[in-house]
C-alpha positions as CSV (number, residue, x, y, z in Angstrom):
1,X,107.8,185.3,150.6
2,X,104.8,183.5,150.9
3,X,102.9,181.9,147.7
4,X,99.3,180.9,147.6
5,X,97.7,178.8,144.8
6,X,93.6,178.5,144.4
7,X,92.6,176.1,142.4
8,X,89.3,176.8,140.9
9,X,86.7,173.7,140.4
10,X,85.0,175.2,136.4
11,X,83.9,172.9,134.1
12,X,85.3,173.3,130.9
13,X,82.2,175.0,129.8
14,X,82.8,177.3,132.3
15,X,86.0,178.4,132.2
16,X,86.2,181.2,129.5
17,X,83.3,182.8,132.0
18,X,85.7,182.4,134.7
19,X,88.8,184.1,132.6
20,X,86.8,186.9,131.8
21,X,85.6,187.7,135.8
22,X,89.6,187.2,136.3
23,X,90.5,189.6,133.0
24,X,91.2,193.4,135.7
25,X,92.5,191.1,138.5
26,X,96.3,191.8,137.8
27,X,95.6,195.4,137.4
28,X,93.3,195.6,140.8
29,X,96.3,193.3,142.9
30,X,98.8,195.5,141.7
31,X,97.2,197.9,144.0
32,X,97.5,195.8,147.0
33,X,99.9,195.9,149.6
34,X,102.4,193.0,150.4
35,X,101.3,191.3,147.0
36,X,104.0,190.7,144.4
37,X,102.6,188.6,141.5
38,X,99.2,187.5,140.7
39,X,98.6,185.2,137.7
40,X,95.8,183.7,136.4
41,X,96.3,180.1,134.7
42,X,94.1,178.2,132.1
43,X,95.2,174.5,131.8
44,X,96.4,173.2,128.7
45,X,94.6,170.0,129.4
46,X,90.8,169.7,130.1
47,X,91.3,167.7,133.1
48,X,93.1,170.4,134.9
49,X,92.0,173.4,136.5
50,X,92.5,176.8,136.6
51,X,95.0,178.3,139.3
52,X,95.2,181.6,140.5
53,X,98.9,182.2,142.1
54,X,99.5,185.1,144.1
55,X,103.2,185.7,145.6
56,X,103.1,187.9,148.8
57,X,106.0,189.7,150.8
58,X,104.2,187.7,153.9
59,X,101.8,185.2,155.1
60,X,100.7,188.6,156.9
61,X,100.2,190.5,154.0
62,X,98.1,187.9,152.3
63,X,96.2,188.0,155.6
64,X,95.3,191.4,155.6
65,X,94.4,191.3,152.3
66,X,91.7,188.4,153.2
67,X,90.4,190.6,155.7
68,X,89.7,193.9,153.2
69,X,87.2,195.4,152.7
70,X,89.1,195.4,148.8
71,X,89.0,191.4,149.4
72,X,85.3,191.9,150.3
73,X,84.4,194.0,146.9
74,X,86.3,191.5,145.0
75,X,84.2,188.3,145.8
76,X,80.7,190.3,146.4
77,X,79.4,189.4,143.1
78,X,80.1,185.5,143.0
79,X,79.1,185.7,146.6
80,X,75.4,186.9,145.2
81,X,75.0,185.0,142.4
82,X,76.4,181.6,144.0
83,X,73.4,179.9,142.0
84,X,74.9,180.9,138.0
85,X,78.8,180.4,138.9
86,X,80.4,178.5,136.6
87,X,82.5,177.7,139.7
88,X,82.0,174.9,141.7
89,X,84.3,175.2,144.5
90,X,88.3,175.8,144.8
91,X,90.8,174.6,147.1
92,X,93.6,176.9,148.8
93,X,97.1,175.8,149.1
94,X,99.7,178.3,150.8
95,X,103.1,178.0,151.0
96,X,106.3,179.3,152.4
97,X,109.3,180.3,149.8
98,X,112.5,179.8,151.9
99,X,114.5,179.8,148.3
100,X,114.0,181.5,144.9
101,X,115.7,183.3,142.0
């Protein structure tokens, strides 16, 4: 298994923008091959950020996904209106699961 975190950089006044963009993710991943889980967090303190986790059957699986054309359609419209995202920047963290329930 193979787990990936991105932690998106909102302000707070951002963020319910940001949930809402994320509201069909779940139901689009679901549709992807390799991926297990997707969950969207919203911290509980304002200091935190929001997390996307996805849990893959592979790093390989997560690759391909990066290199869709879905993965492509997905990001188009924050890649086009860089200038009014609430979003200003994330940072990736990918991991390998050797152990879990």
């Amino acid at each position: 298994m193979y787990v990936v975190f991105n932690e998106l950089h909102v302000p707070k006044e951002g963020r319910e923008h940001v949930t809402n963009r994320f509201s069909e993710s779940g139901e689009k991943m679901k549709k992807v091959p390799g991926c297990l889980d997707f969950m969207f967090l919203n911290p509980e303190d304002d200091d935190n950020y929001q997390i996307v986790v996805t849990k893959w059957e592979s790093k390989e699986a997560f690759e391909d996904w990066t290199n869709s054309q879905a993965f492509k359609d997905a990001h188009k419209e924050r890649r086009a209106n860089l200038d009014k995202s609430p979003t200003s920047g994330n940072k990736i963290y990918s991991y390998h699961v050797p152990h879990h329930l």
